[in-house]
C-alpha positions as CSV (number, residue, x, y, z in Angstrom):
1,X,-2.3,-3.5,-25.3
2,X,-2.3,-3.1,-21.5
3,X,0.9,-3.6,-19.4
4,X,1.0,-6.2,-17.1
5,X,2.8,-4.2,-13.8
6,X,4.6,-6.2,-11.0
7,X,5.3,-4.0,-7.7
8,X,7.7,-5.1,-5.6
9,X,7.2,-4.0,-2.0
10,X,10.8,-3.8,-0.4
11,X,11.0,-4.0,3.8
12,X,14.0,-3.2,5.8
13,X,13.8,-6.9,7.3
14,X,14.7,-7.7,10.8
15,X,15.4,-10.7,13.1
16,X,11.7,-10.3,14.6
17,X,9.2,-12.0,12.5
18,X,7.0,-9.9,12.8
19,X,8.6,-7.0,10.9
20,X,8.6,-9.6,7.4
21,X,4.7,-10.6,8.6
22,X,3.9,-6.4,8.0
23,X,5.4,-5.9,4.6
24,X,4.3,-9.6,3.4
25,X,1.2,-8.5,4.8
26,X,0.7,-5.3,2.8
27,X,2.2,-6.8,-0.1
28,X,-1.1,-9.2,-0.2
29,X,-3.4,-6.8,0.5
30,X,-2.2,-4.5,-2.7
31,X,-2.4,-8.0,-4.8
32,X,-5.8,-8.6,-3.1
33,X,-7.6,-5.3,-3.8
34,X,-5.5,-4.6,-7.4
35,X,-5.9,-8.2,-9.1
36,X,-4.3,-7.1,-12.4
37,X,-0.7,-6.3,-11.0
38,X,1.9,-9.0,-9.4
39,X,2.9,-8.2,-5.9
40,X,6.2,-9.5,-4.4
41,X,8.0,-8.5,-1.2
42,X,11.8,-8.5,-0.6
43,X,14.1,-7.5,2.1
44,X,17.4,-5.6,2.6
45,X,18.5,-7.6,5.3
46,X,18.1,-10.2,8.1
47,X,15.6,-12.3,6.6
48,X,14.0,-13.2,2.6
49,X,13.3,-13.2,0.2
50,X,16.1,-10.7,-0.7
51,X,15.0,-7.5,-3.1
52,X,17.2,-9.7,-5.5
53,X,15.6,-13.0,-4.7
54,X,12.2,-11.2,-5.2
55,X,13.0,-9.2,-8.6
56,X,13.4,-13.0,-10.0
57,X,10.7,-14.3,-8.5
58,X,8.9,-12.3,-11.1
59,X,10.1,-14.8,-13.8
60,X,7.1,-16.4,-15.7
61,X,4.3,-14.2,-14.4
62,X,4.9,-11.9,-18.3
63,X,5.2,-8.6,-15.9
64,X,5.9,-5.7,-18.7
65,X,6.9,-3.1,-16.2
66,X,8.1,-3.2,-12.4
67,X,7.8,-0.6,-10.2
68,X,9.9,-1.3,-6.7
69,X,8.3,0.7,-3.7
70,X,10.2,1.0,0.1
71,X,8.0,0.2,2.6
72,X,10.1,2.6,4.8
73,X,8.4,5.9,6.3
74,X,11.1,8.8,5.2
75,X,14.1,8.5,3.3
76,X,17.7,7.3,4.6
77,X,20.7,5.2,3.6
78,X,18.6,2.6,2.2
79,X,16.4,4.7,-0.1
80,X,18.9,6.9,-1.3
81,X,21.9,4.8,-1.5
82,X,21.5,0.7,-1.0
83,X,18.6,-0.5,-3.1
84,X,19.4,1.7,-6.0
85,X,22.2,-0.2,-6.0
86,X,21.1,-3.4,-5.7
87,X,18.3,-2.6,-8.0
88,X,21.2,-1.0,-10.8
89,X,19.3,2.0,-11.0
90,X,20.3,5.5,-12.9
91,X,21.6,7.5,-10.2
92,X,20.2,10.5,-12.3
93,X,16.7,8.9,-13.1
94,X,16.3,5.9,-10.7
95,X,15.2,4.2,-13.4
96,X,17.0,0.8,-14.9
97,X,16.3,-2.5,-16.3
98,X,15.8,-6.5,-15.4
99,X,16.3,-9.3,-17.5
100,X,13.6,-11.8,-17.3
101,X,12.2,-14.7,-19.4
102,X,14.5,-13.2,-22.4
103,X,13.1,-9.4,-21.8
104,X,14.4,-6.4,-20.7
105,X,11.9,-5.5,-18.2
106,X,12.0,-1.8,-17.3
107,X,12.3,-1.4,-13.5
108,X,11.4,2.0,-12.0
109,X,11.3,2.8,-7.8
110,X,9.0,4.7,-6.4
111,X,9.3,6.9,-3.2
112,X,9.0,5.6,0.8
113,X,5.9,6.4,2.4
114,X,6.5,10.2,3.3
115,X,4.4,12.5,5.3
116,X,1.2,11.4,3.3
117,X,-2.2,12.5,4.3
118,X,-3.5,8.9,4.2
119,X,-0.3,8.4,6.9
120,X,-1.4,10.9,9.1
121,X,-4.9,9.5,9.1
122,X,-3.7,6.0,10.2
123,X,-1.7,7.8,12.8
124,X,-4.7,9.6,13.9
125,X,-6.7,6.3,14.0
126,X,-4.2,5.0,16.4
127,X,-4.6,7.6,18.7
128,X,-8.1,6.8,18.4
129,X,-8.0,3.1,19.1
130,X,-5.8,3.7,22.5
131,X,-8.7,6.5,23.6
């Protein structure tokens, strides 16, 4: 049996549109180029759909396994401290559960973006683009 996975992409949020537009935007591109996982976005703050908003929004799409991934370059208060909280996460294994549809779903979180090769590349490019 394969597991169904649901990833849920978690932004800061802000009161500028455009910061929700980015994450909603990468959240549909992973969903676009990955058909077999469920992709939702949620926000810590200043606009939705919350991180608790969007674990429930994965009610009905039989998800086996969630994995919750900041959309945040490097680690702060957030990561460390805020949405393992929210999320009920181990503090020793960042790892925890959700109830949906009558299941115990297991939830897991991944790391933010880091200092990833594929990060300095697009940083690269940019430099390119204003040359």
């Amino acid at each position: 049996m394969n597991e169904k996975i649901g990833i849920l992409a978690i932004g800061h949020g802000s009161r500028l549109p455009y910061n929700k537009e980015v994450v909603t935007s990468i959240a549909t591109l992973i969903d676009n180029k990955y058909p077999e996982v469920i992709v939702k976005a949620g926000f810590m703050e200043h606009c939705g759909p919350s991180v608790e908003e969007a674990l429930e929004s994965f009610k009905g799409t039989g998800v086996d396994k969630i994995v919750a991934v900041p959309v945040f370059l490097a680690s702060g208060v957030h990561i460390t401290k805020d949405i393992p909280k929210i999320l009920q996460l181990n503090p020793d294994t960042h790892e925890g559960s959700v109830k949906l549809d009558g299941k115990e779903i297991p939830l897991l979180y991944g790391k933010p973006l880091g200092d990833h090769e594929l990060i300095a590349d697009l940083v690269y490019t940019r430099v390119q683009e204003v040359l």
